[in-house]
C-alpha positions as CSV (number, residue, x, y, z in Angstrom):
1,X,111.4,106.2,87.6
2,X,112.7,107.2,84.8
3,X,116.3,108.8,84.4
4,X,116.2,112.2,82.3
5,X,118.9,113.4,79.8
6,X,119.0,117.1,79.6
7,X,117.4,117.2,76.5
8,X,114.3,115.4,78.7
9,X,113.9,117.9,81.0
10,X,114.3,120.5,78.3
11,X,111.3,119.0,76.1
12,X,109.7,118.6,79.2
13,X,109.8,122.2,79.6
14,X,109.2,123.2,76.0
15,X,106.1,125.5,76.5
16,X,105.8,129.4,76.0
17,X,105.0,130.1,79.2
18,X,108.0,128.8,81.0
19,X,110.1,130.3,78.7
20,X,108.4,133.8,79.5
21,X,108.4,133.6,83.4
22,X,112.3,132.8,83.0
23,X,112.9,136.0,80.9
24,X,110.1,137.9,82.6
25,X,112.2,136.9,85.8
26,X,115.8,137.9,84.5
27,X,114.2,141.4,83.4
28,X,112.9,142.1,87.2
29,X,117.1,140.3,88.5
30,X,114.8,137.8,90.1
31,X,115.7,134.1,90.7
32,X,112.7,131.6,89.7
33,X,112.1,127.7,89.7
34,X,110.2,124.9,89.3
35,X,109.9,123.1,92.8
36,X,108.3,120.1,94.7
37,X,105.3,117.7,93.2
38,X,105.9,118.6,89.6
39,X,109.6,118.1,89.5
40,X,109.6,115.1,91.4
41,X,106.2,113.6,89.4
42,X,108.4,114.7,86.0
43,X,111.3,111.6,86.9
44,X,108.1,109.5,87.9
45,X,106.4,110.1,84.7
46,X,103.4,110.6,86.6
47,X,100.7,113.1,85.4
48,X,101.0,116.5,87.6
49,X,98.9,119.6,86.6
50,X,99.7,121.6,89.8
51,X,103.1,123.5,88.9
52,X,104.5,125.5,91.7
53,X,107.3,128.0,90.9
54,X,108.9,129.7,93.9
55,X,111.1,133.3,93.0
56,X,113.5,134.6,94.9
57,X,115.4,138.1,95.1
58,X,118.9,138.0,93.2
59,X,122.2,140.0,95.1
60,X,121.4,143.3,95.7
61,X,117.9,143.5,97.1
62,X,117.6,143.7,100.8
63,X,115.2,140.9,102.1
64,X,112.9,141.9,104.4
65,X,110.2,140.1,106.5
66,X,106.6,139.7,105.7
67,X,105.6,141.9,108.5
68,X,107.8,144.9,107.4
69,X,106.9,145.6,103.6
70,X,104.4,146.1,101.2
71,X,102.9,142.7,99.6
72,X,103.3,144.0,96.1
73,X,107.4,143.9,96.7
74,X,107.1,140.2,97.6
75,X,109.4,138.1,94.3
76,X,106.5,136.0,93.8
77,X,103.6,138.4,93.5
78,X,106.2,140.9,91.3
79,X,106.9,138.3,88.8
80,X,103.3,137.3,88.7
81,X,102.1,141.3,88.2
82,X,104.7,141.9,85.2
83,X,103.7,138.5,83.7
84,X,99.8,139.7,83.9
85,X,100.5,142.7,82.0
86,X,102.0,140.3,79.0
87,X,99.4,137.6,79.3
88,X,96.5,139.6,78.2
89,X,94.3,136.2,77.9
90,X,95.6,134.4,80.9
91,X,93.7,134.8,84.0
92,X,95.7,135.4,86.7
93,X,94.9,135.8,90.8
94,X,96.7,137.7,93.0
95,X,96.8,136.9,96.9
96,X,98.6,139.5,98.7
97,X,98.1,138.2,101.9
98,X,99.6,135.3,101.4
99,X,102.3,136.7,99.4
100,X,101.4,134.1,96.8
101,X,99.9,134.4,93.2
102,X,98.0,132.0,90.6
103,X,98.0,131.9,86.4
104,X,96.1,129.8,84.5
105,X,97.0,130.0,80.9
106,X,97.4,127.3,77.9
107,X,96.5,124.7,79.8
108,X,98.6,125.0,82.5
109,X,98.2,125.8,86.2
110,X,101.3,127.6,87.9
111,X,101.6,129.1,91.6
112,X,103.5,131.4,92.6
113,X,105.1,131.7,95.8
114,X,108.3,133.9,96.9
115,X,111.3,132.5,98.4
116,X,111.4,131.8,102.4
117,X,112.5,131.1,105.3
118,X,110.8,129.3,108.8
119,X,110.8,128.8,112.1
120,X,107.7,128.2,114.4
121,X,105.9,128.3,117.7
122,X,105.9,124.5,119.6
123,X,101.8,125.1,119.8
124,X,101.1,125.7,116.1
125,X,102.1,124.6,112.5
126,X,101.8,127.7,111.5
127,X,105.3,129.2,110.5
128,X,106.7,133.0,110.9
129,X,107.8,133.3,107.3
130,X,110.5,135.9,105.8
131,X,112.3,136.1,102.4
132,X,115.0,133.7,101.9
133,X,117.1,132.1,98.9
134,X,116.3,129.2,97.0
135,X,118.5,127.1,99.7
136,X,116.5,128.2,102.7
137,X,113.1,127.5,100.7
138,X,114.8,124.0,100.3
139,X,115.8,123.6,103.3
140,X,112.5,123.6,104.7
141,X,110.7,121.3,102.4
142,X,109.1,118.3,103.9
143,X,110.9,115.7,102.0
144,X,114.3,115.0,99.6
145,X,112.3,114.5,96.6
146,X,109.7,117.3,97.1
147,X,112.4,119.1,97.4
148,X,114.6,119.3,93.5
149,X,114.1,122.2,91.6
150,X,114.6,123.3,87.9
151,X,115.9,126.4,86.9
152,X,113.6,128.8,84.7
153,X,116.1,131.4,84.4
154,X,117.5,132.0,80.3
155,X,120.8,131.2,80.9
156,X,120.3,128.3,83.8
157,X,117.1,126.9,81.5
158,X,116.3,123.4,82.7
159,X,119.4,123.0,85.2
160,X,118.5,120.9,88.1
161,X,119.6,121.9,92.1
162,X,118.6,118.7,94.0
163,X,120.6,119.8,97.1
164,X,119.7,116.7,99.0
165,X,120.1,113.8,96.4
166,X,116.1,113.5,96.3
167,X,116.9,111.7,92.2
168,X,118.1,109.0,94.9
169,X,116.3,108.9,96.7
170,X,113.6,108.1,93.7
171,X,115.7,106.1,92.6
172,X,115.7,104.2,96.0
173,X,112.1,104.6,96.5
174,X,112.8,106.3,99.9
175,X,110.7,108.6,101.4
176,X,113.2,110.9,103.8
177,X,113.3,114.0,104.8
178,X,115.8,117.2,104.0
179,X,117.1,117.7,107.8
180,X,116.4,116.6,110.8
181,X,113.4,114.4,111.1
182,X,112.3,115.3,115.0
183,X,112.4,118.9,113.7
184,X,110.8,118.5,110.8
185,X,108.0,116.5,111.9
186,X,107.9,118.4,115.4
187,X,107.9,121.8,113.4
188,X,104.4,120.9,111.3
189,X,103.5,117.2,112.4
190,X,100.9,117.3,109.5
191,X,104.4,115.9,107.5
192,X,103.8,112.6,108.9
193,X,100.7,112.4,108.2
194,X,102.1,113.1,104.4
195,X,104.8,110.9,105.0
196,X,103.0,107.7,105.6
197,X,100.5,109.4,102.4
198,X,103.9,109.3,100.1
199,X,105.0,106.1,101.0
200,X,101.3,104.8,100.1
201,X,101.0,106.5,97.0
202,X,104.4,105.7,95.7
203,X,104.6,102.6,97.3
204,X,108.1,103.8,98.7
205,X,109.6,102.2,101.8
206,X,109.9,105.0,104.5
207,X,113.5,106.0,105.5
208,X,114.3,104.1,109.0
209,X,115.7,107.2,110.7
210,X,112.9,109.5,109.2
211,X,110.7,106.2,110.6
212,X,111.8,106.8,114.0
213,X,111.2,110.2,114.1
214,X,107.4,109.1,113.1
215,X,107.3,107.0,116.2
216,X,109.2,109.1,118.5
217,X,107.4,113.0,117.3
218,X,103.3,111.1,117.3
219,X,101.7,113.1,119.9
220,X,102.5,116.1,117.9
221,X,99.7,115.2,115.7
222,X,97.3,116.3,117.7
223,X,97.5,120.1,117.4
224,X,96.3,119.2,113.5
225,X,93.0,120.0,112.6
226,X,90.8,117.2,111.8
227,X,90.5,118.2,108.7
228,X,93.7,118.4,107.3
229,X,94.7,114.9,109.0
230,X,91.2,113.5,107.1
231,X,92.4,115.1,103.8
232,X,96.1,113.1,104.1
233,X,93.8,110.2,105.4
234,X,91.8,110.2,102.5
235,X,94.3,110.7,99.8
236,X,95.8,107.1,101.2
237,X,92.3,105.6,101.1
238,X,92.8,107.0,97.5
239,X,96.2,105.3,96.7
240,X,96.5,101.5,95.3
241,X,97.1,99.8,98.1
242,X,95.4,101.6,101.1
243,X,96.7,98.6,103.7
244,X,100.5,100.3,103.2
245,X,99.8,103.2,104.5
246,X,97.3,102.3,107.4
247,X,100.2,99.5,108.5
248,X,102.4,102.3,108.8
249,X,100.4,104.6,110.5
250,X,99.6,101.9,113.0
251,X,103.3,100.7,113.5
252,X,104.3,104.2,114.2
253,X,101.9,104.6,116.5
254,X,99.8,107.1,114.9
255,X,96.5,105.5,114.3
256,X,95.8,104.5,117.6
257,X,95.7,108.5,118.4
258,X,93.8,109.7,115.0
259,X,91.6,106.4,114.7
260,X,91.3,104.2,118.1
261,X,87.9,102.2,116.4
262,X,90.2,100.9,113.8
263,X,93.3,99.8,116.2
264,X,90.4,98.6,118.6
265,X,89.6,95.8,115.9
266,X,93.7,94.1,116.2
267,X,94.4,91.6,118.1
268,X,93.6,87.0,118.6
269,X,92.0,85.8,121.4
270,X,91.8,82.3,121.8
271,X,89.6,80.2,124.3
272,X,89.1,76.4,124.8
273,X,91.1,76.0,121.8
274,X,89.0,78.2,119.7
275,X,90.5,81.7,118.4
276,X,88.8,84.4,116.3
277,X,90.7,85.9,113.5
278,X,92.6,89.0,113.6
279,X,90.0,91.7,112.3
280,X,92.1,94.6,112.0
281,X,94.3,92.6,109.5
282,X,91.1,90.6,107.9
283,X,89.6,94.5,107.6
284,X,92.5,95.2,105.6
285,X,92.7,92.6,103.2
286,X,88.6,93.4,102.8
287,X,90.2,97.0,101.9
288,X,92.9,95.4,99.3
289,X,90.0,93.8,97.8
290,X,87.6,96.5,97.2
291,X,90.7,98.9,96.3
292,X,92.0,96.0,93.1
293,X,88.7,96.2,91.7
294,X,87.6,99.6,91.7
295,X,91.5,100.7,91.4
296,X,92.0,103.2,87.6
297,X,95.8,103.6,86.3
298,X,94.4,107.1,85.1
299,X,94.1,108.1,88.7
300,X,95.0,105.8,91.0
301,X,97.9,107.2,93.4
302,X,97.6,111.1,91.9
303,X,95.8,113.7,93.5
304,X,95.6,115.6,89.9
305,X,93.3,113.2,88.5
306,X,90.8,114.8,86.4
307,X,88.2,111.7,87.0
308,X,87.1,113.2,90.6
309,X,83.3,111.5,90.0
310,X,84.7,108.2,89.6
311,X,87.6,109.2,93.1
312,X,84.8,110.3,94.6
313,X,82.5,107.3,95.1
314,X,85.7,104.8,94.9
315,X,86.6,106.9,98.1
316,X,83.3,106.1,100.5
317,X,83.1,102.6,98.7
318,X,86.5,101.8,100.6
319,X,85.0,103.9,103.8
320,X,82.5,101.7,104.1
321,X,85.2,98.6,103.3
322,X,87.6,100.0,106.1
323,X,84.2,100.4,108.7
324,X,82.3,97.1,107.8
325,X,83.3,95.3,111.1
326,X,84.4,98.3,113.3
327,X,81.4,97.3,115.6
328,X,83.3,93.9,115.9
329,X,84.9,95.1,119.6
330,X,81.7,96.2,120.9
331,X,79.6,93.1,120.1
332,X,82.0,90.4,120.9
333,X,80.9,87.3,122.6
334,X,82.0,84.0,124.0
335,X,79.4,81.4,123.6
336,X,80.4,77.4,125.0
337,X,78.4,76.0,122.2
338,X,79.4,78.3,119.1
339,X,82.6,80.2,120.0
340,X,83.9,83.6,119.6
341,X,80.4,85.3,118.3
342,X,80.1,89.0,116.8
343,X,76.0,89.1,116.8
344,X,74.7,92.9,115.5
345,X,78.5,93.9,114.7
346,X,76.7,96.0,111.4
347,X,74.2,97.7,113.8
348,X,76.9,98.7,116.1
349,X,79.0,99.4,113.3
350,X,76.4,101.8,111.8
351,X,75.6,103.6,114.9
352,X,79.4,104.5,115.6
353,X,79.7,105.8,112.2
354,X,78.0,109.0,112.5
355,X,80.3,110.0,116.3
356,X,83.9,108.8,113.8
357,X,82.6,111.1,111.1
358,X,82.0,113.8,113.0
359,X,85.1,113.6,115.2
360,X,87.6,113.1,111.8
361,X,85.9,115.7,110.6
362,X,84.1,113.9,107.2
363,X,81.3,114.8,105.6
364,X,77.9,114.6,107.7
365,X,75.8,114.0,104.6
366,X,74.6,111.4,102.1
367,X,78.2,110.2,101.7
368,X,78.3,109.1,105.7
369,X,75.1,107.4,104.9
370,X,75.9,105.6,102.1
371,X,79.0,104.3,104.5
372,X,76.4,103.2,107.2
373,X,74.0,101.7,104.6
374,X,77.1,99.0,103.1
375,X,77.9,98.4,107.2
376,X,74.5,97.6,107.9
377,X,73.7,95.6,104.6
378,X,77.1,93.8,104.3
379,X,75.5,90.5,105.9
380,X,72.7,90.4,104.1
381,X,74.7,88.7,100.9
382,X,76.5,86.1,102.6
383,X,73.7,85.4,104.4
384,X,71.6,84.8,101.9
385,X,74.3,83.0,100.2
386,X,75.3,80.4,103.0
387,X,71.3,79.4,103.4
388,X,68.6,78.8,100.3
389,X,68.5,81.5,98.1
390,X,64.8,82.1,98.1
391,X,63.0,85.1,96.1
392,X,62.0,87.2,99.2
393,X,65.0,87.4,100.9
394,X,66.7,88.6,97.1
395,X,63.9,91.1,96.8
396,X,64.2,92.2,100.4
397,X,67.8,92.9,99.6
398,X,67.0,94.7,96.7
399,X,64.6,97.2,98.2
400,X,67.1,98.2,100.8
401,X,70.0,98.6,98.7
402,X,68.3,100.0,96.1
403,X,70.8,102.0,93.5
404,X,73.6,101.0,96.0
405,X,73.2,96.8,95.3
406,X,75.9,96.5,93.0
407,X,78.2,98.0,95.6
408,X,77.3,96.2,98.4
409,X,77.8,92.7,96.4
410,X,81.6,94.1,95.3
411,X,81.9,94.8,99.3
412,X,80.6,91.4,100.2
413,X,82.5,89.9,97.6
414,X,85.7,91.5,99.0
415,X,84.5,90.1,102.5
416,X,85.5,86.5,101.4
417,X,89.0,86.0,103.3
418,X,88.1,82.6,104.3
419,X,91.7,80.2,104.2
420,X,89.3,77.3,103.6
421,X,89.2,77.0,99.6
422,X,86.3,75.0,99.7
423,X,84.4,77.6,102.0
424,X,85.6,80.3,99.6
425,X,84.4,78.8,96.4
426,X,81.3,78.1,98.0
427,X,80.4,81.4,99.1
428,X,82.1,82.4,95.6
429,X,79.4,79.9,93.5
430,X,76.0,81.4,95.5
431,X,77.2,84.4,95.4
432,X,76.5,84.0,91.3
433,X,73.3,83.0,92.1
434,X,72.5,85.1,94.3
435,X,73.4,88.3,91.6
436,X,71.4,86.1,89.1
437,X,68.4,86.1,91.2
438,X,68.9,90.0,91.6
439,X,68.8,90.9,88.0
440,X,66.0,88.3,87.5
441,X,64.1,89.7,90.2
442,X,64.3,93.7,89.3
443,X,63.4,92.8,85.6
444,X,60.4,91.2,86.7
445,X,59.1,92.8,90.3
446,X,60.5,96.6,89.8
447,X,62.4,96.5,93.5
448,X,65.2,98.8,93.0
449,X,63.7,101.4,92.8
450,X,60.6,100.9,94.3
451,X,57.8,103.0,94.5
452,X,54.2,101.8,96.2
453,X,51.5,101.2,93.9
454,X,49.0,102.7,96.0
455,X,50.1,106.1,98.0
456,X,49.4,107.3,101.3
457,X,46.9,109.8,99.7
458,X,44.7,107.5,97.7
459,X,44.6,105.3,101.1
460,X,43.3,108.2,102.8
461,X,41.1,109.3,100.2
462,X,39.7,105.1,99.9
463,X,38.8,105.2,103.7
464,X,38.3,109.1,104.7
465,X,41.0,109.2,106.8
466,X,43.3,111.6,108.2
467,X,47.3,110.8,108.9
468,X,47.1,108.1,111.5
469,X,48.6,104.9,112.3
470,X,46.7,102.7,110.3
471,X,47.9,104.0,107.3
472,X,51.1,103.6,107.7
473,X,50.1,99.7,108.5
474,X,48.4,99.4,105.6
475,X,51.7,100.8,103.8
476,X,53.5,98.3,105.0
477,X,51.1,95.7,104.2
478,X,51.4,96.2,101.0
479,X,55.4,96.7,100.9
480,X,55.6,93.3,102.7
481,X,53.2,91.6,100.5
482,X,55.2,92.4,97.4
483,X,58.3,92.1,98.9
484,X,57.3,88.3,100.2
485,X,56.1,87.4,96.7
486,X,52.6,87.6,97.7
487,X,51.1,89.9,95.1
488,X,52.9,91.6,91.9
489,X,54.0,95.3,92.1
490,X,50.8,96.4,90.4
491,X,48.0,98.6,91.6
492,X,45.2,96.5,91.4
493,X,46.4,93.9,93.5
494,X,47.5,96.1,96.1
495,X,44.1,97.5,96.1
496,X,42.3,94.4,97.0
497,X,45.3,93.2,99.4
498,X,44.5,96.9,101.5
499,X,40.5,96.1,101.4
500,X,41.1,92.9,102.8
501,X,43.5,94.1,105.5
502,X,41.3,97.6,106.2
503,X,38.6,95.6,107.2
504,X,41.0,93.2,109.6
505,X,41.5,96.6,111.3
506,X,37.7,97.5,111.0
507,X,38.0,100.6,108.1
508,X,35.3,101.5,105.8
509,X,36.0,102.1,102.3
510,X,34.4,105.6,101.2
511,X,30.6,105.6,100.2
């Protein structure tokens, strides 16, 4: 954090268009400042493109509730109109509905919302709203340092209300909230879920009062849709250091109700002197792992970034980093001879990941199967690696990864937790060879992406057949071969290696 002078905050605001909502807002006697994320990511110096400016009534309008008038006298919709007719180039949306309004101009994006007031129903999140000051708005923010505002108006330019000490609390690096805690979290519980998302992103300890209040208000969270708790979710998936906010989330009790697979993996059991590790805790450090090597300081712990491509895949990378063991519960064994055993954990694994996407609400698409590929293919490296390295198995590997190889070896990679040193560097030294044998391999045999050299059509057309069986065998025959090192990925060898196997299954080639 970094502790602004005046003239900071001034520079800070030194662009046209603050300057002209101010006077546009003294012209209408309406109140109007800069609040929440872009005040409190100014002291962080942490990029924020999202600027939300909330306008209030002065003395001597009446306020009125949003049932009773007309959307167009809402503050924030009035300043936004007047400021449309001196924009001519800015492009500006109005919402009446929602009382709210959007401009986009010079490079910046500002929202418009007016002054208000809250108070809700026990069974929703959703408020009843009416007009209120700039201390009400405050008032019901979700947290002390969302919750500083900068004047806009001429002759307040740049001043700073921070009614509940949120510089602090930044100072601090405490994440607390305005008022009560139980109320605020029982009033929207989708705040704790933004709580735990703050204290991840930030890396900010979470107040212990506001804490208990996590513990104490959980089973609140589940009137939220599963789609706004997977967007929180996500964003701390996003964040540096992931494992902060799932600890939290689990020592406040609120994993175990949004995610039960993940708490499912805690826990030691130990027999005849022989334990298991803990795999919620050796799933987290996998997590740590993957997150310090595909972490970005450009966008790492802001949801602004402009490098959503590069968010995007990190994001189901560290899904399928989180999931890798999750069958681990389900396929736990004792055996007398080899111990605590967790055979076909990556089947299981893959076949619960389609029921936890679909429950949390995440995407049912090629992004969930890219998660269940890395789950299923995650032993396939360290298998490889703790026995001979031998060509077939690499090119096996390489066929079913495909495009997606270079992310399951980071994964694997990550997977090496091991206490034992030696073990480590072990797995650490084959692992080289094994991604040495990999590029080797694909600049020679063509796996990645690979492509038959004979297709099912010229099969049919080389024995007059029509879709059957047998040419899928024949298909496979031919995979296999290549695969096993057997013949070269060419078409001519393939051709001889299906005439030899067509008449094992008693085909004619075409006359």
């Amino acid at each position: 954090m970094k502790n602004l002078t005046q003239e900071d905050i001034l520079k800070a605001l030194d662009h046209p268009v603050f300057r002209l909502i101010g006077d546009t807002a003294d012209e209408l006697n309406l109140e109007c400042y800069v609040i929440g994320g872009w005040v409190r990511d100014l002291f962080l110096q942490r990029h924020s493109k999202d600027i939300d400016v909330v306008v209030a009534f002065k003395d001597g309008y009446q306020a009125h509730s949003n049932g009773e008038a007309g959307a167009g006298s809402r503050p924030g919709i009035m300043l936004a109109e007047a400021l449309k007719k001196k924009l001519k180039r800015a492009n500006i949306a109005i919402y009446r509905n929602f009382g709210t309004a959007q401009l986009k101009s010079r490079g910046v994006e500002i929202e418009f919302v007016g002054a208000r007031k809250e108070s809700y129903d026990r069974n929703s999140r959703k408020p009843i709203t009416e007009d209120g000051t700039l201390e009400e708005d405050q008032n019901r923010r979700d947290f002390t340092i969302n919750a500083m505002a900068l004047c806009l108006n001429a002759s307040r330019f740049g001043e700073l209300i921070d009614p509940f000490d949120g510089i602090r609390d930044l100072e601090d690096r405490i994440i607390a909230t305005p008022l009560d805690p139980d109320i605020t979290f029982s009033d929207d519980p989708l705040r704790m879920m933004r709580c735990v998302r703050f204290s991840a992103q930030l890396n900010f300890d979470i107040e212990p009062e506001t804490f208990d209040a996590l513990a104490r208000n959980k089973e609140r969270i589940k009137i939220i849709s599963g789609e706004r708790i997977a967007d929180e979710l996500n964003k701390i998936m996003l964040s540096e250091h992931p494992s902060i906010g799932l600890t939290e989330l689990d020592r406040c009790g609120l994993l175990s109700i949004i995610f039960p697979e993940l708490t499912a993996l805690q826990g030691v059991e130990t027999r005849n002197g022989k334990a298991h590790k803990d795999n919620f805790y050796h799933t987290l450090e996998v997590l740590e792992n993957v997150a310090k090597a595909t972490s970005g300081k450009d966008w790492c712990n802001n949801d602004n970034s402009p490098f959503e491509d590069i968010k995007e895949h990190t994001l189901w990378l560290r899904w399928a980093a989180l999931l890798h063991d999750i069958g681990k519960p389900k396929s736990k064994r004792w055996d007398p001879q080899l111990g605590w055993t967790f055979h076909n954990h990556n089947d299981i694994g893959e076949r619960m990941i389609p029921n936890m996407f679909r429950r949390m609400k995440l995407p049912m698409n090629e992004k969930m199967k890219y998660v269940q590929k890395l789950v299923q293919l995650h032993m396939r490296p360290i298998v490889i690696a703790d026995e001979e390295v031998t060509d077939s198995a690499v090119r096996r590997l390489l066929f079913e990864a495909g495009d997606d190889i270079d992310d399951l070896m980071l994964l694997c990679t990550a997977d090496i937790t091991s206490k034992n040193e030696q073990k480590k560097q072990r797995f650490v030294d084959n692992f080289k060879l094994v991604r040495q044998k990999l590029i080797d391999i694909e600049e020679k045999d063509r796996i990645r992406n690979f492509q038959p050299p004979v297709t099912g059509e010229e099969i049919m057309e080389m024995f007059s057949l029509k879709p059957c069986r047998e040419i899928g065998i024949l298909k496979a025959a031919v995979k296999d071969a290549i695969l096993d090192g057997q013949i070269p990925n060419e078409h001519e060898p393939a051709v001889q290696l299906l005439l030899e196997k067509a008449r094992q299954l008693g085909l004619e080639t075409k006359k």
